[in-house]
C-alpha positions as CSV (number, residue, x, y, z in Angstrom):
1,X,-12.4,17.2,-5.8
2,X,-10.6,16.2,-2.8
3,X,-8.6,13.0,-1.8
4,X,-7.4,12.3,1.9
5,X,-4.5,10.4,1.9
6,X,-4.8,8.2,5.2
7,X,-1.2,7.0,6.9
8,X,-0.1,5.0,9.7
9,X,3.1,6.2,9.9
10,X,4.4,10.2,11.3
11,X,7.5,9.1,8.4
12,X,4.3,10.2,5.7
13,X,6.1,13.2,4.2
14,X,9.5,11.7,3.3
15,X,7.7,8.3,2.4
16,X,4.6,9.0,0.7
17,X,3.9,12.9,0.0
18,X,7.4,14.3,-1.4
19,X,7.5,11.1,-3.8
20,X,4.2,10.4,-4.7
21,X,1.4,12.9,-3.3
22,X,3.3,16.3,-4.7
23,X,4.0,14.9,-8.1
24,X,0.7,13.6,-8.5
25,X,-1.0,17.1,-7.2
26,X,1.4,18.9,-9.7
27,X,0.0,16.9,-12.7
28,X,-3.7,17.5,-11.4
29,X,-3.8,21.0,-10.6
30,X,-7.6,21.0,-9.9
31,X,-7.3,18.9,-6.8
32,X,-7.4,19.4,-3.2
33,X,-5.6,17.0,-1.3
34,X,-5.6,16.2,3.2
35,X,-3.3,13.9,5.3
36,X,-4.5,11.5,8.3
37,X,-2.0,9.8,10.3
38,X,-1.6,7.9,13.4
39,X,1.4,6.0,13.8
40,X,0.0,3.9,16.7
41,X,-2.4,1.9,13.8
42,X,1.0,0.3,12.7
43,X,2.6,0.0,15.9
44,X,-0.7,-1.7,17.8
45,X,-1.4,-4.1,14.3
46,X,2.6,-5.1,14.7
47,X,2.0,-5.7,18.6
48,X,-1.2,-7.8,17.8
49,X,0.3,-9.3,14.9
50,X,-3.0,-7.6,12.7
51,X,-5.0,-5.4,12.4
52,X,-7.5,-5.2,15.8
53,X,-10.8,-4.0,16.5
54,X,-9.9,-1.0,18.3
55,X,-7.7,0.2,14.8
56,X,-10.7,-0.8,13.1
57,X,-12.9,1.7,14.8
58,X,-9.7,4.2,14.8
59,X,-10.0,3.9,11.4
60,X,-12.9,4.1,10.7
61,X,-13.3,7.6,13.1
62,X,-10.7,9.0,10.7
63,X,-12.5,8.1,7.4
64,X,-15.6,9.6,8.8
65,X,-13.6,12.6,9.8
66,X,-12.0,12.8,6.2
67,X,-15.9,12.8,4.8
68,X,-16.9,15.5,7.0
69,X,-13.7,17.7,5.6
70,X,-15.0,17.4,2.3
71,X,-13.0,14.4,1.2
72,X,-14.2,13.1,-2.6
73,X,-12.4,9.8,-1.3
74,X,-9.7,8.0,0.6
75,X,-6.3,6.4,0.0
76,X,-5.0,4.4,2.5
77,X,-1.2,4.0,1.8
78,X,-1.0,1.2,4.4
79,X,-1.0,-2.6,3.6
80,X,-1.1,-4.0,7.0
81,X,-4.3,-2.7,7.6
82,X,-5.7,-3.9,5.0
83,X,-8.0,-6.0,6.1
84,X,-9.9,-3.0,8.0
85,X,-10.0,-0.8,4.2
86,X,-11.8,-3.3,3.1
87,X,-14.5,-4.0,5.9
88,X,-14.6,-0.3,6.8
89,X,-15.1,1.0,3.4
90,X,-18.3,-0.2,2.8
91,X,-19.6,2.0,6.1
92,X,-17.9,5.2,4.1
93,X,-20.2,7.5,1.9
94,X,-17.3,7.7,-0.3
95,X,-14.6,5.9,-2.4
96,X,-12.1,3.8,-0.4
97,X,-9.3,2.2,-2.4
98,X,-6.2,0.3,-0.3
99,X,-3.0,1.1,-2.0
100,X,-2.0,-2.1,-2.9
101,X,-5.4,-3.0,-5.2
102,X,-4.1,-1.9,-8.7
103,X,-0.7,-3.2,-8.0
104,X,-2.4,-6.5,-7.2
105,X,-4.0,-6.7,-10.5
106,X,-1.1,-5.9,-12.6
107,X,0.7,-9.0,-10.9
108,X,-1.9,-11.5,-11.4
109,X,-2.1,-10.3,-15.4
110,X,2.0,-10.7,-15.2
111,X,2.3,-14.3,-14.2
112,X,1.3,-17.2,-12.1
113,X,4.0,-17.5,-9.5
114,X,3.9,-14.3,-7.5
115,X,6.5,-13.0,-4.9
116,X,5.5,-10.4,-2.5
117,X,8.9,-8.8,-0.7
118,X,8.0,-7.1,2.6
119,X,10.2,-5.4,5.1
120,X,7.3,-5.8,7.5
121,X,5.7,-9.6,8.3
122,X,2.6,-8.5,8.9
123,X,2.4,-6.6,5.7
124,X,2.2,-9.4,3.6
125,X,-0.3,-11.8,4.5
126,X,-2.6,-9.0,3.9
127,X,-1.6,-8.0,0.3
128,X,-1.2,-11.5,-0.6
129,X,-5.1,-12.1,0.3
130,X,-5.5,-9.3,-2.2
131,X,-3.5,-10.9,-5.1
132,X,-5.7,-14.1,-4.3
133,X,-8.8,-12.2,-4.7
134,X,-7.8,-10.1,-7.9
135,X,-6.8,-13.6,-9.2
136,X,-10.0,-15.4,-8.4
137,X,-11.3,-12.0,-9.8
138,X,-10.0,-12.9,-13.3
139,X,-10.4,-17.1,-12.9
140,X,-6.6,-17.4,-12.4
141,X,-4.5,-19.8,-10.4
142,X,-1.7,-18.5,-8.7
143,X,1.1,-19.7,-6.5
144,X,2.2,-16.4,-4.2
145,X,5.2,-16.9,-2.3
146,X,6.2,-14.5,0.6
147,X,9.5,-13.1,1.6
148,X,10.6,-10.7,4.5
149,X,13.5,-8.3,4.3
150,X,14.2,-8.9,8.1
151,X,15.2,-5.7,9.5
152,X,14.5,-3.2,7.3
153,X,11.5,-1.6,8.1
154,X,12.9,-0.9,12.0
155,X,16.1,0.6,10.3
156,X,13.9,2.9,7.9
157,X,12.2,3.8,11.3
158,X,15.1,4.3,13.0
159,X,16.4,6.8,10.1
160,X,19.0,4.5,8.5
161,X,17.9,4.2,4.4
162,X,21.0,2.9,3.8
163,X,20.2,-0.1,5.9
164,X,16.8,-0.8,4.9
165,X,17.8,-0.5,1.2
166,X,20.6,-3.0,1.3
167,X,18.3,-5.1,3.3
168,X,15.6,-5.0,0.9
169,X,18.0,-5.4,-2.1
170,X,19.6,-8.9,-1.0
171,X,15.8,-9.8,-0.2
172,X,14.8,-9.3,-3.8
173,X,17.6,-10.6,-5.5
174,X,16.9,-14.3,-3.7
175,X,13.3,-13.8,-4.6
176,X,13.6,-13.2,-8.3
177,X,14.9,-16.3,-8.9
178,X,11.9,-18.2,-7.6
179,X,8.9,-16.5,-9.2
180,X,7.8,-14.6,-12.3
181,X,6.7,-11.2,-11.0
182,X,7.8,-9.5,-8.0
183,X,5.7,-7.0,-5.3
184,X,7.0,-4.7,-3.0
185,X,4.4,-4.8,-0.1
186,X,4.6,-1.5,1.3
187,X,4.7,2.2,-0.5
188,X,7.9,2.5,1.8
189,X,9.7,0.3,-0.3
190,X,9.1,1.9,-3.6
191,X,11.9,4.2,-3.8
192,X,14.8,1.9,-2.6
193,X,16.8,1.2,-6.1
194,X,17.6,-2.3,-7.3
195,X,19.1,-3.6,-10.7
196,X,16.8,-4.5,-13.6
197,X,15.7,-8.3,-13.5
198,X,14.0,-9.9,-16.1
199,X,11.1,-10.0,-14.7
200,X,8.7,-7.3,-13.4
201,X,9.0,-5.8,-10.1
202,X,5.5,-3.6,-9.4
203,X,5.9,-1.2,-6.1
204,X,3.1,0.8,-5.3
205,X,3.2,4.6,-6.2
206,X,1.1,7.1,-8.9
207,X,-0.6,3.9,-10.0
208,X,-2.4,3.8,-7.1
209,X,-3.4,7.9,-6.6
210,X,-4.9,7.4,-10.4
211,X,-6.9,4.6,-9.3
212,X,-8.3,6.7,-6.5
213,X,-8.8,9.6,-9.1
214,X,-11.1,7.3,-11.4
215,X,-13.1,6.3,-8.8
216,X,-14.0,10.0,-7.6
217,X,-14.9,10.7,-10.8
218,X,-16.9,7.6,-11.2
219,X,-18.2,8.7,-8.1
220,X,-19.4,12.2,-9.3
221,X,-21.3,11.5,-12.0
């Protein structure tokens, strides 16, 4: 089996594959993995302020690309483009899961007031229309409440961690107080270290490769 990993950002091998992809392969020998990226997805969605056509069809070229190389199905590690996964996947012969989809449903099981912590504005909106569906999903109410680490993702593209982290850090520690469970909105985000809260604070990561996993094998039989 096969999974293509699908990225809108060229920062996909300190971000995503050294963290997350390598560890995962290593536990799961027996698969084959492939990268897409195109940075100008994220940087025409930020421009737009979502996620246009013309990155809908990009997308959707690049799923269709990532079939005809074999792929047994896609992860798309980006949250702003959300909105495309979904539409797009049902034109894709094989499994298409959004990264933030599992994450999403482990928050809504883990309270009713749900912060989402971005360090890009027009990642959220997105991921919180995904909480609202995995809550109506499992007949819950929620209240999700949105905050932006100003800043920090143009110094994590700019090569300053130090930056972002700090930024993202006096983001969260606002937030906690104001909600019962806590998402980081983007798999860029997942490694920046923070103190232990008493409540949960989900970031996307292996959850989210295992999740593609099951569904290629779901998919095989």
């Amino acid at each position: 089996m096969k999974l293509c990993t699908l990225h809108t950002t060229d920062n996909f091998m300190e971000l995503m594959s050294d963290p997350f992809t390598k560890p995962f392969l290593a536990q799961h020998p027996e698969l084959e993995q492939m990268d897409i990226a195109d940075s100008s997805l994220i940087k025409e969605t930020q421009g737009a302020g979502y996620a246009t056509p013309a990155v809908a069809r990009r997308m959707y070229n690049y799923m269709m690309c990532a079939v005809d190389a074999g792929a047994d199905a896609i992860l798309v590690t980006c949250t702003s483009v959300n909105t495309v996964t979904k539409k797009v996947r049902d034109m894709i012969p094989i499994p298409v899961i959004s990264v933030e989809e599992p994450v999403a449903e482990k928050a809504v099981a883990a309270g009713t007031k749900i912060g989402l912590l971005s360090s890009l504005a027009t990642s959220a909106e997105p991921v919180k229309q995904t909480v609202l569906e995995k809550a109506a999903e499992a007949g819950k109410d929620v209240d999700v409440r949105i905050a932006v680490a100003d800043g920090a993702f143009e110094a994590l593209m700019s090569g300053d961690r130090a930056l972002h982290d700090e930024k993202v850090r006096e983001a969260l520690d606002k937030l906690v107080k104001e909600v019962d469970v806590v998402v980081f909105a983007q798999m860029s985000m997942a490694l920046v270290e923070h103190p232990q809260y008493d409540i949960p604070v989900l970031k996307f990561g292996l959850l989210s490769y295992e999740v593609a996993l099951e569904a290629m094998k779901k998919a095989a039989k």
